[in-house]
Backbone as CSV, one residue per row, in Angstrom:
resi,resn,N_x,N_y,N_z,CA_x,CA_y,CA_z,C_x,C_y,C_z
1,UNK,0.838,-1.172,0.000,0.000,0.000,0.000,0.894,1.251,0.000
2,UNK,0.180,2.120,-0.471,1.582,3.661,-0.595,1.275,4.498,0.210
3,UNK,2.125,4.728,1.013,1.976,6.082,2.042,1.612,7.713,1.487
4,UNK,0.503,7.343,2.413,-0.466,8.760,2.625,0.421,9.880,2.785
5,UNK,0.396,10.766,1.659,1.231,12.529,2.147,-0.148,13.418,2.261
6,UNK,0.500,14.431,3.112,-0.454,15.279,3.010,0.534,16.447,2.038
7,UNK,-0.682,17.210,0.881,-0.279,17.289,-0.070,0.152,18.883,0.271
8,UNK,-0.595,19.788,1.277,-0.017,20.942,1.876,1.260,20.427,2.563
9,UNK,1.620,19.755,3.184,2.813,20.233,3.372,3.762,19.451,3.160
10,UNK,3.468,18.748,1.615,4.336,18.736,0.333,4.698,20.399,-0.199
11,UNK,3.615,20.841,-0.586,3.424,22.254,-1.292,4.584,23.131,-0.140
12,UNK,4.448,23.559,0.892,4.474,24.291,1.623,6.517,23.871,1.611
13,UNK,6.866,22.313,2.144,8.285,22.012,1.779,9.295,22.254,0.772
14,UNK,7.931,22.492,-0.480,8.726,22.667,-1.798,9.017,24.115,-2.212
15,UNK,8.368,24.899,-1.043,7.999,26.038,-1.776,9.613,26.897,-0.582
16,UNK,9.401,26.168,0.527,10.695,26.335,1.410,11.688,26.254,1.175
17,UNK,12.101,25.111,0.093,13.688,24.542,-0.317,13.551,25.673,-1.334
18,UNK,12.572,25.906,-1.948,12.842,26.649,-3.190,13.259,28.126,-2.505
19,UNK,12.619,28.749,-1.609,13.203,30.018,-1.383,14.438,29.644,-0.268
20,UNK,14.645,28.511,0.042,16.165,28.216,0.307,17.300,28.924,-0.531
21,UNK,16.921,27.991,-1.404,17.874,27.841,-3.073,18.091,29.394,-3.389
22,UNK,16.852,30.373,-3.426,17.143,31.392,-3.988,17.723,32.506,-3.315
23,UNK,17.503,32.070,-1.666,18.448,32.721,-1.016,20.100,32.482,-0.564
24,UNK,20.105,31.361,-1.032,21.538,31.042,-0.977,22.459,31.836,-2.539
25,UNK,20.991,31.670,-3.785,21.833,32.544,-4.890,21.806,33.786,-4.800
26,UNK,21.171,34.899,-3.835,21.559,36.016,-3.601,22.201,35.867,-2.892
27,UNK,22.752,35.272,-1.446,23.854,35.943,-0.638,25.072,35.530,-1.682
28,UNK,25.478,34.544,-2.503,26.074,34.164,-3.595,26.269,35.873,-4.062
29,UNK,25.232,36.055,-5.019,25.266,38.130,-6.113,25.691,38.951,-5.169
30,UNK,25.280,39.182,-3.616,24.876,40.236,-3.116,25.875,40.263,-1.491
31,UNK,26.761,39.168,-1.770,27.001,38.162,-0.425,28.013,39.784,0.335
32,UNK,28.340,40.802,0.063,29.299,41.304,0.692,28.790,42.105,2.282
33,UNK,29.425,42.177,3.046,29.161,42.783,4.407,29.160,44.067,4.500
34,UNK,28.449,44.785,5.170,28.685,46.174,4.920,29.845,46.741,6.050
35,UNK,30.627,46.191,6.242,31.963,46.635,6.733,32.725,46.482,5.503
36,UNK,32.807,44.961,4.750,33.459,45.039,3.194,33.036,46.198,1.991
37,UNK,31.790,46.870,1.928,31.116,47.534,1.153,32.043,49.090,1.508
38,UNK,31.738,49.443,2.835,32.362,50.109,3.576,33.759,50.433,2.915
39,UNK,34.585,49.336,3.628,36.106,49.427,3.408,36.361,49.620,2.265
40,UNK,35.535,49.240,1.503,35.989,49.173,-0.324,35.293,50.484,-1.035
41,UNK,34.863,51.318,-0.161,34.204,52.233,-0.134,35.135,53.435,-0.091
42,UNK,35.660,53.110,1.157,37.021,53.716,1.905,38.079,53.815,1.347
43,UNK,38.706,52.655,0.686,39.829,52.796,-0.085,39.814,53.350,-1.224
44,UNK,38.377,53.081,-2.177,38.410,53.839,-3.539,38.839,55.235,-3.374
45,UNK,37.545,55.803,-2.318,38.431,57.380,-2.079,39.206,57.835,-2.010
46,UNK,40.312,56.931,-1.327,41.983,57.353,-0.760,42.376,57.279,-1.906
47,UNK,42.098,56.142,-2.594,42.576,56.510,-4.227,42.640,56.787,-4.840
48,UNK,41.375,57.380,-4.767,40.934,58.878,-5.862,41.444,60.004,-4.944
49,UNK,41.434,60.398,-3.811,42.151,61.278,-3.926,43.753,61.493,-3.860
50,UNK,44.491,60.531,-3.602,45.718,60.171,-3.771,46.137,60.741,-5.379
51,UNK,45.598,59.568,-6.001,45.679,60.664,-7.564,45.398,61.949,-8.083
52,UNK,44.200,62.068,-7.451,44.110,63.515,-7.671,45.027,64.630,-7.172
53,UNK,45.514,63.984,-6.455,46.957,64.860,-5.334,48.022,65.080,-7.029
54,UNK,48.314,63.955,-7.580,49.587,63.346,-8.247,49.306,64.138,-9.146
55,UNK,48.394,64.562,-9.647,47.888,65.003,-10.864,48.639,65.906,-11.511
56,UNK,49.211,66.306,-12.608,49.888,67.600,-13.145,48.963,68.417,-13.876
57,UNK,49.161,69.565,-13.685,48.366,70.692,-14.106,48.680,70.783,-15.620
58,UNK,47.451,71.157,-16.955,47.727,71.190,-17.814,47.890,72.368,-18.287
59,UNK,47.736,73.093,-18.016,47.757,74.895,-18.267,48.032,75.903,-17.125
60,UNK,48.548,76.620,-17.295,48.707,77.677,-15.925,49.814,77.658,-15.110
61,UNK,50.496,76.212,-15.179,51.762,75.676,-14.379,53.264,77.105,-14.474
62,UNK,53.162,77.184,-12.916,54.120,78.266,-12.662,55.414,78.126,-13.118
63,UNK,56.043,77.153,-13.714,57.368,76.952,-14.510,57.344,76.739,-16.047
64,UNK,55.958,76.622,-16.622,55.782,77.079,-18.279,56.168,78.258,-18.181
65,UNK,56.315,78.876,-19.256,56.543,79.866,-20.144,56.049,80.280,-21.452
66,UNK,55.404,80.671,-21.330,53.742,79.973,-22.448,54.524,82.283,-23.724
């Protein structure tokens, strides 16, 4: 004889693993911490303005002689 399911909470299990699954593939896309978001946040700046420090002037520079 075949064992009796109850068919809600078949439905209800399947519908669980499934938003399992799809939350395991966003922390996967989206997985970063906002201390990592942060820091990487943090460093771009220093880097942009680091360069922007380095930068040479294209016109106006007090040792042309234009």
């Amino acid at each position: 004889m075949a064992e009796i399911i109850n068919l809600n909470r078949a439905r209800k299990a399947r519908a669980k693993a499934e938003a399992k699954r799809d939350a395991q593939n966003n922390r996967v896309i989206h997985g970063r911490t906002r201390a990592e978001k942060d820091g990487a946040r943090c460093q771009r700046d220093n880097d942009r303005r680091r360069l922007d420090g380095a930068k040479l002037e294209e016109n106006g520079a007090p040792d042309e002689k234009s």
